[in-house]
PALOMI-617719 format. One record per atom (N, C-alpha, C): residue number from 1; x, y, z; atom name; residue in one letter. Coordinates in nm, 3 decimals. Last residue first. Example, Ala and Ser with C-alpha at 12.3 -4.5 7.8 and 13.67 -1.06 7.14 Angstrom:
2
ATOM   n      px      py      pz atom res
ATOM   2   1.285  -0.225   0.708    N   s
ATOM   2   1.367  -0.106   0.714   CA   s
ATOM   2   1.290   0.003   0.787    C   s
ATOM   1   1.319  -0.569   0.780    N   a
ATOM   1   1.230  -0.450   0.780   CA   a
ATOM   1   1.320  -0.330   0.780    C   a
//
This chain:
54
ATOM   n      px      py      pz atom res
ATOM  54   9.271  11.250   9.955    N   x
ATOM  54   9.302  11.348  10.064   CA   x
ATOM  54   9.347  11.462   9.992    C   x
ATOM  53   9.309  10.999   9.785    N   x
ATOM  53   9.185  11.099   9.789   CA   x
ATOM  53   9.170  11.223   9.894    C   x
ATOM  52   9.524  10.888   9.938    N   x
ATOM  52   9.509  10.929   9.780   CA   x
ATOM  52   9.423  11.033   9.766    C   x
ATOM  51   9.378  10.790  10.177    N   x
ATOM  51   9.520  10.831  10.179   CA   x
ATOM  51   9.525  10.966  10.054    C   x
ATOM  50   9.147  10.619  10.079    N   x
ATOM  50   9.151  10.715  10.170   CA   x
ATOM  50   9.270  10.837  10.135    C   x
ATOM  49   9.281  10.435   9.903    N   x
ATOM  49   9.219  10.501   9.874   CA   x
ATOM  49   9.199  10.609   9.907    C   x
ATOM  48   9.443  10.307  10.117    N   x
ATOM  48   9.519  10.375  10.021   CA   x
ATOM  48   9.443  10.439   9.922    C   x
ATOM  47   9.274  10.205  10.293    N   x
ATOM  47   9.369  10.322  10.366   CA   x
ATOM  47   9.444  10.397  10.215    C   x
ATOM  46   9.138  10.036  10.122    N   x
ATOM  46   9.086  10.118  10.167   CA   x
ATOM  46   9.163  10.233  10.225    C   x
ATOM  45   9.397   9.839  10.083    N   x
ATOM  45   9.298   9.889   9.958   CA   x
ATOM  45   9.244  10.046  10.008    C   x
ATOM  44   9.414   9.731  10.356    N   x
ATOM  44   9.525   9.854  10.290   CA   x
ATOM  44   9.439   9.911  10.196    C   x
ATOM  43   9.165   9.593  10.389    N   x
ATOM  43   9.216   9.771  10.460   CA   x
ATOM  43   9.279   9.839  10.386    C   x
ATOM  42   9.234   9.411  10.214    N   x
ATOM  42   9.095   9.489  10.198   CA   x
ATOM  42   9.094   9.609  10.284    C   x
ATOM  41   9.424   9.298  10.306    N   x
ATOM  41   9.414   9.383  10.191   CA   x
ATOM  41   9.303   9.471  10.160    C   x
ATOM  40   9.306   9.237  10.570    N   x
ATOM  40   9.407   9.266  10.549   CA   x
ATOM  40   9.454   9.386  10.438    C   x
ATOM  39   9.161   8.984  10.455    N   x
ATOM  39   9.083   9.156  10.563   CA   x
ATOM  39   9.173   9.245  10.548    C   x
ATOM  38   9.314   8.850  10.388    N   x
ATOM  38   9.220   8.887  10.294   CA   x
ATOM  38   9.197   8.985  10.352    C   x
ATOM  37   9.461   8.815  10.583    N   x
ATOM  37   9.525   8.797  10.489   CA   x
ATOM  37   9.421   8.912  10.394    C   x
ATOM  36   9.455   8.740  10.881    N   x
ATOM  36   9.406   8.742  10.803   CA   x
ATOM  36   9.419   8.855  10.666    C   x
ATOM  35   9.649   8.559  11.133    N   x
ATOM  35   9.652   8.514  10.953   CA   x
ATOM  35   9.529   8.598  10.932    C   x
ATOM  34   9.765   8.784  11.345    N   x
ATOM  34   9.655   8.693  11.333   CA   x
ATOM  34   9.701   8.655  11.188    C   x
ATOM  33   9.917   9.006  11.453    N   x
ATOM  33   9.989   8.887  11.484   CA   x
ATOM  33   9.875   8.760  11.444    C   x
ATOM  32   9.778   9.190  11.410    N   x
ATOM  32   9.914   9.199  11.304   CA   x
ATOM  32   9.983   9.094  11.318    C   x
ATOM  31   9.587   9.313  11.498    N   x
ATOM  31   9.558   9.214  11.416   CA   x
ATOM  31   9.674   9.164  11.308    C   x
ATOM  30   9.655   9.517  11.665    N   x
ATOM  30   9.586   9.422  11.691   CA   x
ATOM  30   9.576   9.280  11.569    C   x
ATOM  29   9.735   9.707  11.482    N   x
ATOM  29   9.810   9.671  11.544   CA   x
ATOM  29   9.762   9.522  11.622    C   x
ATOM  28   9.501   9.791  11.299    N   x
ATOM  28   9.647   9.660  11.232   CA   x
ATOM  28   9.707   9.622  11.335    C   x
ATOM  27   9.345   9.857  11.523    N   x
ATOM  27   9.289   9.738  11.437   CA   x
ATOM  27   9.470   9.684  11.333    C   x
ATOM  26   9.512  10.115  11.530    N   x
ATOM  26   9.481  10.024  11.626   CA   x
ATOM  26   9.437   9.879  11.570    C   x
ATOM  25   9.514  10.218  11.295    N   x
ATOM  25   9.586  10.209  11.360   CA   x
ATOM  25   9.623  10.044  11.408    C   x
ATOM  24   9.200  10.283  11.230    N   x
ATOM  24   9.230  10.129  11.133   CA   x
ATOM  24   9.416  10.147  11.226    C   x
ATOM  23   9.182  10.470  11.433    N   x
ATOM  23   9.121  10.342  11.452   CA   x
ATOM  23   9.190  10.231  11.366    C   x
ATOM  22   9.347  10.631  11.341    N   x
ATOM  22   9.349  10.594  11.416   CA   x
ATOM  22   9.333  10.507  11.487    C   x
ATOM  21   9.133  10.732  11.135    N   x
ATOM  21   9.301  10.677  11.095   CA   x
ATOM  21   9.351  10.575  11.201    C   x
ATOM  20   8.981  10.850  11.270    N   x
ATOM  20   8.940  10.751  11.145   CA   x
ATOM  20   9.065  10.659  11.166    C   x
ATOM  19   9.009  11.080  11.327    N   x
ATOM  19   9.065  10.927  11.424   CA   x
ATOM  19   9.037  10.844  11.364    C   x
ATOM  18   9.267  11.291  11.123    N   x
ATOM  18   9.138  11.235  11.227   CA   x
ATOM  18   9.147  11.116  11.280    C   x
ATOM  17   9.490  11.325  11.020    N   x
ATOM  17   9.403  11.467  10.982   CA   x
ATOM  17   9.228  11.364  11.082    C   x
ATOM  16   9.720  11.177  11.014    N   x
ATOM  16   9.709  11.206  11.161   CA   x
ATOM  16   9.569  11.331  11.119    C   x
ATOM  15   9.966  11.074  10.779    N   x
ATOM  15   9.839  11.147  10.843   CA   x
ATOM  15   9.771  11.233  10.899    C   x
ATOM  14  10.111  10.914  10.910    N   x
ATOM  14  10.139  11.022  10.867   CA   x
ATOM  14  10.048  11.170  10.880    C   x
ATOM  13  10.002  10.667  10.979    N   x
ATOM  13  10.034  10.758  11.079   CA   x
ATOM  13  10.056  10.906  11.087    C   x
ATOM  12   9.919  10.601  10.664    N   x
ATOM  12   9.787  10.678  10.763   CA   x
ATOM  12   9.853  10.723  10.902    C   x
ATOM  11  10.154  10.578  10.605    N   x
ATOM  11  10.074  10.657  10.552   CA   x
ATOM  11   9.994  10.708  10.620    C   x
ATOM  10  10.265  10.331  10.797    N   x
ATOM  10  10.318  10.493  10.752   CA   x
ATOM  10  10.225  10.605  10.737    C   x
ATOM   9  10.048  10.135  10.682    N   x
ATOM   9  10.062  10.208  10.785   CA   x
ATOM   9  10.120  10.315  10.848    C   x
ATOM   8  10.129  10.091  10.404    N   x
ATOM   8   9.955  10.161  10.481   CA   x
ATOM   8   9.960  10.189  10.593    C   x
ATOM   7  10.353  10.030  10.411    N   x
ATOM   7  10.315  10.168  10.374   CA   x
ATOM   7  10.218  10.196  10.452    C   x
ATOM   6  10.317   9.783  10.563    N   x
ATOM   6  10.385   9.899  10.631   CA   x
ATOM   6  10.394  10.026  10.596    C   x
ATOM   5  10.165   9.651  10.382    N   x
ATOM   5  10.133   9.693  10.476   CA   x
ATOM   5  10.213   9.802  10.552    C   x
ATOM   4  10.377   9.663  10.183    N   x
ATOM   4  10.213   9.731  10.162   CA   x
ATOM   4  10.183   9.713  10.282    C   x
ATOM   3  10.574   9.439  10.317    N   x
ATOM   3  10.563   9.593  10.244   CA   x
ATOM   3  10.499   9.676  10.227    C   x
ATOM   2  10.390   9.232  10.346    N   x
ATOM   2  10.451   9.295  10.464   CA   x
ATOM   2  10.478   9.473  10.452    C   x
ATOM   1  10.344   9.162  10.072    N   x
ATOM   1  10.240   9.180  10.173   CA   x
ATOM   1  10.288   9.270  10.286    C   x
//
C-alpha cells in the first residue's frame, strides 16, 4: 500500500504537465494521515492511468 502510494505520488510530482496533478497532490497530502484505504486506491488506480496515458 505505502509503496504504490509513494509511486503515485512521485509520479504525478514528476509530472508537473498541470494542476490536475496538483490537486490529487494536495488531497494525498491531506488525507495521508486518515484510514481511507479504498479512496485511496481508487486515486492511485486513477493517477496511474493518467500517468500511463500521457
Amino acid at each position: 500500500m505505502r509503496f504504490r502510494q509513494r509511486n503515485a505520488y512521485f509520479i504525478a510530482k514528476n509530472a508537473k504537465k498541470s494542476r490536475f496533478y496538483d490537486f490529487f497532490l494536495i488531497y494525498f497530502l491531506q488525507t495521508k494521515r486518515v484510514n481511507l484505504l479504498r479512496v485511496n486506491l481508487e486515486l492511485n488506480r486513477k493517477l496511474f492511468y493518467l500517468c500511463t496515458s500521457l
